[in-house]
Each structure stands twice: as structure tokens, then as C-alpha cells.
N, C-alpha and C positions, 0 to 999 in steps of 0.2 A: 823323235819329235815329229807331229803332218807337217807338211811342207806347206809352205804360206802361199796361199792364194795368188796367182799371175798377175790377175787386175785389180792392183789399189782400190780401182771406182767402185768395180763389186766389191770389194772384202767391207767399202765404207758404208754403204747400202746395206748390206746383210749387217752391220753393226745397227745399224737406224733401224732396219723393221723387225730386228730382236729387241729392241728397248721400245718400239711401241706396239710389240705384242705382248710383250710383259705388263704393261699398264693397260691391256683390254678389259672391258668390266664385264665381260662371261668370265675368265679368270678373280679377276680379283674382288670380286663384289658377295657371291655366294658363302665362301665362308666365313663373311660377318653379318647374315642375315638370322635376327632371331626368330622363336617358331612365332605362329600368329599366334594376337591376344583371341580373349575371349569374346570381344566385342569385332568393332569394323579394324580396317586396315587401308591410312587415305595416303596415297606417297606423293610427296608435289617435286619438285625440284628445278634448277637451273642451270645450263651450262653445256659446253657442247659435246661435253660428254653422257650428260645427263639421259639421252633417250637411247643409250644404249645400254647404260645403268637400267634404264626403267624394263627394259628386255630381260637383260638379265636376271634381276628379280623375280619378272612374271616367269619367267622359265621354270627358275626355284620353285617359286610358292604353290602352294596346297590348290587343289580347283576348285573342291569347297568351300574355303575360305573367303572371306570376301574379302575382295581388292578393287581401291578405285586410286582416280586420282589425274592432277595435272601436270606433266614439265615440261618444262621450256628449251628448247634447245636451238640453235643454230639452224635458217635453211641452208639445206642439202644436207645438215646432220642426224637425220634418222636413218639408221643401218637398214638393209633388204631386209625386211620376216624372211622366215628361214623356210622351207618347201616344207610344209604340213605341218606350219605351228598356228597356234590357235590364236584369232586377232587380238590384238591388243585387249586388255584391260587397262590398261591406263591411258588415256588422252594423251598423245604425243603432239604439242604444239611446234610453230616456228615460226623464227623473229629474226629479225636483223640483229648484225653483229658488225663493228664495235659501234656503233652509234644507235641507241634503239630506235624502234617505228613506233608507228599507230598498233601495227598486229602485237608486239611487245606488250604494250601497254594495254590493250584487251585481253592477252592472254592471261597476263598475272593477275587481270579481274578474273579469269575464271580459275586460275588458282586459289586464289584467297577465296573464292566462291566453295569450293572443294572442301572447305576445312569448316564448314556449319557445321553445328549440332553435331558437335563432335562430345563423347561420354569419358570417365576415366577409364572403360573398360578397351575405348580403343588404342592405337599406335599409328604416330604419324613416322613414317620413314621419307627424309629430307636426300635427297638426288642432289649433292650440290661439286661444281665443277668448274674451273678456269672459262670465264664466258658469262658467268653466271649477272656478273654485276649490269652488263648490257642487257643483259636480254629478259631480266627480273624490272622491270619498268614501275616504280609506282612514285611519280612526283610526290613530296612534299606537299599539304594544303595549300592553296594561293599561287603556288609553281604550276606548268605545265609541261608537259612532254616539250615542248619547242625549248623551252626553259634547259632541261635534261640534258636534249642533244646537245645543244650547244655550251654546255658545262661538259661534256665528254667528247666534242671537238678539240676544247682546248687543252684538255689534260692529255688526250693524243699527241699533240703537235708541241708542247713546253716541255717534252725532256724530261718528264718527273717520273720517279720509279714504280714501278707498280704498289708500293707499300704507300708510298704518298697518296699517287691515283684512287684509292681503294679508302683509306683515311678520311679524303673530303667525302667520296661515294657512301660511306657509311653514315656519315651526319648531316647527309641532303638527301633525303631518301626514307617515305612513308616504311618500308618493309627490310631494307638493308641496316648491318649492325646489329643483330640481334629482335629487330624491331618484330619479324616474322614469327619467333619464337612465340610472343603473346596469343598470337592467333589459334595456334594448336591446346591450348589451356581445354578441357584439364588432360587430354588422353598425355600418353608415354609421347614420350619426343625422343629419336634415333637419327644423329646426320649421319652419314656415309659421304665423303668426299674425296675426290680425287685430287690431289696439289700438283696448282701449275704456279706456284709462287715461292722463291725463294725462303728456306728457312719453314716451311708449309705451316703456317700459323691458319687455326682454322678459320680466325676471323675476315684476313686477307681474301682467303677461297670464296667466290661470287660475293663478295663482299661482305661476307659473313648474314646473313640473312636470320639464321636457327640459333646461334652463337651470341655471347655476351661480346662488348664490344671494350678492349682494355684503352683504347686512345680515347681523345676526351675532344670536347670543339676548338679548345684552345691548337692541337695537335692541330687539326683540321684548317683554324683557322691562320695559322701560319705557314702551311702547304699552300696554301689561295695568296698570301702575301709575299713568298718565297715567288711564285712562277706570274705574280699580277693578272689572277684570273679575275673574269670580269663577273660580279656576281650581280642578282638583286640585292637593294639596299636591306628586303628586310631580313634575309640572305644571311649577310653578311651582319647584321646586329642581332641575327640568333646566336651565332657562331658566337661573337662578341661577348655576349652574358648566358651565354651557356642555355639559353632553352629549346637546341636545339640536339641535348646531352642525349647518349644512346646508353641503352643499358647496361650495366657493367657486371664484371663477372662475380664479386661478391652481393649478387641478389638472390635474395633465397628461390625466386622461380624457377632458374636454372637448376638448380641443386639434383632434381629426379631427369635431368636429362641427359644425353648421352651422345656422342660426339666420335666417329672413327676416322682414321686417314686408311683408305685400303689402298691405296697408290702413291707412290710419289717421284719424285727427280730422281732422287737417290737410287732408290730401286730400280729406275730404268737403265741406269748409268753403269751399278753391277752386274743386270744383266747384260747388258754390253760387253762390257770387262770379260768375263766370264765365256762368252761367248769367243772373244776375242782367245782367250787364255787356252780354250779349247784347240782352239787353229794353231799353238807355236806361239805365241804373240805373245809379249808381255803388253801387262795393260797397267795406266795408270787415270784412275779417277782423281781430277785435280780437286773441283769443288763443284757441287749441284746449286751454288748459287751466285754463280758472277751475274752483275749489275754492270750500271754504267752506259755511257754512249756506245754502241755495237762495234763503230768503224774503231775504236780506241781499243775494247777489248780483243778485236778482230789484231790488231798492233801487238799487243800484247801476247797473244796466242802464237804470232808469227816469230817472235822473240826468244820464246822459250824453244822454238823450234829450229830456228837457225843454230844456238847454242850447243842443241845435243848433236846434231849432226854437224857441225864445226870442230865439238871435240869429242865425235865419234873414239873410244876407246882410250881416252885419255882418264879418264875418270873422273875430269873436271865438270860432270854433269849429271844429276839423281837418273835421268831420263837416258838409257843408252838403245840407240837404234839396233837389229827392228824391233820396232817399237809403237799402242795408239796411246794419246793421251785424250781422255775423257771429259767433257764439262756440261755442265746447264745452268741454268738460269733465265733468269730476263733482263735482254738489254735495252736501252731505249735507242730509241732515234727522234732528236730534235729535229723539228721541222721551222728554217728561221721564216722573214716574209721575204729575204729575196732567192731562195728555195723553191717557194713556189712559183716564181714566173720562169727558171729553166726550165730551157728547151733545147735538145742537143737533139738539132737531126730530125728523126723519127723515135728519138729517147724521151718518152715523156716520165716524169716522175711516177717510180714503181717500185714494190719491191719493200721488205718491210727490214728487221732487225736481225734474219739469221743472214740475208744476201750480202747485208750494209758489212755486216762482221767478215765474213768474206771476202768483200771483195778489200777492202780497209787490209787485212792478211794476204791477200795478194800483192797487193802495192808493197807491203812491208818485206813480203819476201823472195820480189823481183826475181821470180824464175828458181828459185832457189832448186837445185835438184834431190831429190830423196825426199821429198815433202809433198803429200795430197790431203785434202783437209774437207768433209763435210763441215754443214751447217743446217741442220731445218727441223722447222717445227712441228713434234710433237703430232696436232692436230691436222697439220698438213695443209696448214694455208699458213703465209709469210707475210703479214698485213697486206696491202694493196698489191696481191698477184694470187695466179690461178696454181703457183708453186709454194711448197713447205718448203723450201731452201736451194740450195744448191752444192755442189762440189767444185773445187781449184785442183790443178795441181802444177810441174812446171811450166808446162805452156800456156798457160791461160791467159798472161799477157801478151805472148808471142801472136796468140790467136785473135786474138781481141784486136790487137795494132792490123793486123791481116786483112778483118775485116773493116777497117776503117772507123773503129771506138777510143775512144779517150778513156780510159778507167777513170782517172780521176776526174777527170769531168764528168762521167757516170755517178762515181761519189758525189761530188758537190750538187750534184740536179735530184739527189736521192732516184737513180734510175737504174739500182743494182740489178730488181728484178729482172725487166727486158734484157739488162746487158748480158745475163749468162742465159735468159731464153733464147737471143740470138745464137749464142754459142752451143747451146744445146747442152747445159751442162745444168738446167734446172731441173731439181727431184722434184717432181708430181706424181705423189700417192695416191690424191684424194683427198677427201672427210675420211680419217683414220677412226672416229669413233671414241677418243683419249682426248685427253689432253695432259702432259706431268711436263711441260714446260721445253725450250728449246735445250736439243739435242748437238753436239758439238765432237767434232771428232777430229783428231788432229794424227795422220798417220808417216811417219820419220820409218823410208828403209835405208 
């Protein structure tokens, strides 16, 4: 059997950037690209994996063929051209993310521009990706973008899952749920999507744009009365009697269209595993979709981890050290109102849902020895920081009290991020170019 890697820290790292380069889209995008039709060839898309999707394809595709088109992606998420590739053919835009802009909302005019005078002879291929619901911008009639952002302020800061988030987004929204779909009439319609959402349903992914939409406004409108978001009134009486219903999946328009997942959580999470299994290691994938408040599941994580290493060899536990145990999903982090006025220090609120999990596990496993645990996302940004997550392991509270930190007061100010920036224990990748959802690794020697 190889002998297991000296430093935890590494072995937890080289677990993270083997599961995001398993969901790179130069791998995973090409072998579901069909040949071109006889006619044009228009690919629009959204998400912040999207313009590395759109690379990828122009790489694939024929030079004689014609290729155009728009997507949307994240600024700072367009990957470098690669030394002696030929420019783009497709218009790589970028928008702000999680709250759209103005550049957003011009951009997806020039995507919907993109799809004129389209024949049955052509193929629209749909670029769609975790990200996608921000940065695909097209208010409702009588709504404005100001309208938008501050409907996706609030679904940020209420706690509600990404299924719910995505629910209202799909039936307040000119082009989300399916609505996009219409636009491409009559050529072929092809999504490609990459899942950063639990359970990868394709409608959730950028809020389903190309896709039928199976929740109804009812759904929608009881997500809005669950979290007392604050709507327009007419808003809120579309939702009410239904005309503000998205299209569903028993309509015949859909029927000649066509829909792939080439990435998902799951698949990052084996090759993980896999990876790991290589080293010596047994590995276990718990579940690619835990929910919930982050610091809670972060508790929870911590739990199953004191257990195996408590009854190390006893056989009182599925999990026997050494040993990684794997997860993803999306967790949330409520943000209350007296959340926002902490201020600890020079700890100002940072730090999004893989830190909050984190550090939530730290406190839980007070030092614990034989225990180091990543966290980060995917995409390589952890909401409000310059970090995709971070690593713990026993000393991290020893460290933190050293330099004069409260963890839990860190927790309660949501100020995870900074607090393991100080400690130098946050992973910063970058724009990884992906996105299949956060990454979770729990390692017991």
C-alpha cells in the first residue's frame, strides 16, 4: 500500500484541485458536442463557468463552420487564450455576480440580440452554469433592474436554499424558467450544463433559462411568504393568480429539445475519492447534496468526526481512521439585522458558506487531534472574500486565541473569512473556471 502523504494540509488540497479539474470544461464539455447543422451555429449562455464552456467548444468545432454567439460569465471569469489559439468566436461578456449590474442587463440584450433570424436549419447550443441566474439579467415588464437586485439582496441574506432562491428567480424574470427557450424557435435547442445545485435538476442550474419549468407561482409565491420578502404589489398578485406561470414541461415546444448535465458534484466528489483511494486512503462520499445553515452542518461534520476517531478500532463506527470523508452541496448563511452591525476589531463581516462551515467545525471539535478538515468552493470564491474556503485542523483554535480572535465571535459577526485570512489558512485558487458546487473534505488519521 503508498504511504500516506506527511501533510494533511497537502493531501486536503490535492483532494480539491483533483475534483476541480475533473469538472473543467476542456474535459468535460467535448464529448457531448454534436457535429454542426447544416445551417448557422448561435451558442449564448450564462454562468461562471460559461466562458470557459464557450472555449472549449470553439476549440472542438469545424473552422468552417459558422460559429457565433453571446455568454455571460462572471468578471475575472474568462480563462487566458491559450499561446497560438485563434480569437474568440464567440463574444465573451461580464457582469457582476451575486447581485446583477447595468453591464448584466445589457449584456443579456445582446444575447437575446444573438438569436434573430434564426432557421430550422440552425442549433442553438445553451452554455448554462451555477451563476447563471445573476448574471442572465432580464427584469420582468414594469420591473427594473433596481427592482432585481434588491429581490436578490434579499434572497442572499434570508437563509432560503438555493432551490427556493431559484423558484422565485424563475417566475420574476423575462428569460428565466424556461422563458429563453422561446427565443431560439424554430432551430435545434442543445443545453450543456454544468450542476452547482444539489440533486442537479436542470431547471435550478442558472435558473433554468432553455428548460421547462416544473414549480408553479404558487411554489414561488410561498418561498416570498415563507422568508417576507418584500415585493411589488403587482409582483406579488401575478404570483397570486398565476400570470406570472412559466412554462412547463408537458408543452409540446420542448419536446425536439435536448438538455445534458456533463459535470456534476457527484462526479467531482469520486474523483476525489478515487484519488484519495489511490494514496492508501480509504474514502467515503457521504452525500453531494447537504443543505442547511453552513455553521450547523459544519457541527454536524464535526460529529461524525469525533465519533470514528473516539472509537477508533472498536468497530462502533462505518468510518475507521485513516481515513477522508467527502461532501457537497450548498449551504446557506443567514444574515440577521444585528449581524450586520458587528464589528470585532479589524473583523469586519466576510467570508461566505464553506468558512462559516468551518469554522462552526472547529468550535465543535475543540482541538480535537487526528482531525483536519477542508472546505471551499468549487469556483474559487466563498461569497464575500478573495478565498474559495479554507482548511482547520488541531490547532486552529489554539492559533486564533494566540493571535487575539474570538472564533465564536468571528461566527456570530459572520467574519470567517478574514479570521482564517489572518491565520493564513485560506485556499485561494483563483476563478477555477467550474463551478459543481462546494467541496468538503473531512480527513480522520
Amino acid at each position: 500500500m503508498p504511504a500516506l502523504p506527511q501533510d494533511p494540509r497537502a493531501l486536503l488540497r490535492a483532494l480539491y484541485d483533483t475534483a476541480v479539474a475533473q469538472a473543467q470544461p476542456a474535459l468535460a464539455l467535448p464529448p457531448h458536442l454534436p457535429p454542426p447543422p447544416t445551417g448557422r451555429t448561435v451558442v449564448i449562455g450564462a454562468g461562471k463557468a460559461s466562458a470557459a464552456m464557450a472555449r472549449a467548444l470553439q476549440a472542438c468545432w469545424p473552422g468552417d463552420a459558422p460559429l457565433g454567439g453571446v455568454v455571460i460569465t462572471r468578471r475575472g471569469h474568462v480563462p487566458p487564450l491559450p499561446d497560438g489559439a485563434a480569437p474568440d468566436r464567440i463574444t465573451l461578456l461580464q457582469a457582476a455576480h451575486p447581485v446583477p449590474d447595468e453591464a448584466g442587463l445589457q449584456a443579456t440584450q445582446r444575447l437575446v440580440a444573438a438569436l434573430q433570424g434564426l432557421s430550422p436549419d440552425d442549433l442553438v447550443i445553451a452554455l448554462m452554469s451555477g451563476g447563471g441566474s445573476a448574471l442572465l439579467s432580464a427584469p420582468l415588464p414594469g420591473w427594473s433592474l433596481a427592482g432585481e437586485q434588491d429581490l436578490n439582496r434579499q434572497l442572499l441574506r434570508c437563509g432560503a436554499s438555493i432551490t427556493e432562491m431559484n423558484t422565485v428567480r424563475r417566475h420574476l424574470s423575462a428569460l428565466k424558467g424556461g422563458r429563453l427557450a422561446a427565443l431560439c424557435r424554430p432551430a435545434r435547442l442543445l443545453t450543456l450544463a454544468i450542476s452547482d445545485v444539489p440533486g442537479d435538476a436542470l431547471h435550478d442550474i442558472a435558473s433554468g433559462p432553455t428548460v421547462p419549468d416544473p414549480s408553479t407561482c404558487a411554489d414561488a409565491l410561498a418561498v416570498v411568504q415563507r422568508y417576507r420578502l418584500d415585493l411589488p404589489a403587482a409582483l406579488w398578485q401575478g404570483l397570486r393568480d398565476g400570470r406570472l406561470e412559466t412554462p412547463k414541461p408537458d408543452e409540446a415546444a420542448f419536446a425536439p429539445d435536448e438538455a445534458r448535465l456533463i459535470a456534476t458534484p457527484l462526479a467531482m466528489l469520486q474523483a476525489a475519492a478515487d484519488h484519495a483511494r489511490s494514496l492508501g486512503l480509504a474514502a467515503h462520499v457521504l452525500s453531494d447534496r447537504i443543505e442547511g445553515e453552513a455553521r450547523d452542518a459544519g457541527t454536524v461534520h464535526a460529529g461524525l468526526a469525533l465519533h470514528a476517531v473516539r472509537q477508533r478500532g472498536s468497530g462502533a463506527s462505518p468510518f475507521e481512521p485513516p481515513c477522508v470523508l467527502l461532501s457537497g452541496g450548498e449551504a446557506t448563511v443567514t444574515l440577521r439585522a444585528d449581524d450586520a452591525q458587528a464589528v470585532l476589531g479589524d473583523l469586519q463581516p466576510s467570508g461566505g458558506r464553506c468558512s462559516e462551515f468551518l469554522l462552526g467545525a472547529a468550535l465543535a471539535l475543540r482541538g480535537e487531534a487526528g482531525v483536519w478538515m477542508l472546505a471551499a468552493d468549487t469556483d474559487g470564491i466563498d461569497g464575500a472574500s478573495e478565498a474559495a474556503g479554507a482548511l482547520i485542523g488541531p490547532d486552529t483554535l489554539e492559533r486564533a486565541r494566540a493571535l487575539g480572535m474570538d472564533p465564536h465571535e468571528a461566527l456570530r459577526a459572520h467574519a470567517s473569512g478574514r479570521f482564517f485570512a489572518r491565520l493564513g489558512d485560506a485556499v485561494v485558487p483563483g476563478p477555477t473556471f467550474t463551478n459543481v458546487n462546494d467541496f468538503r473534505a473531512v480527513l480522520l488519521l
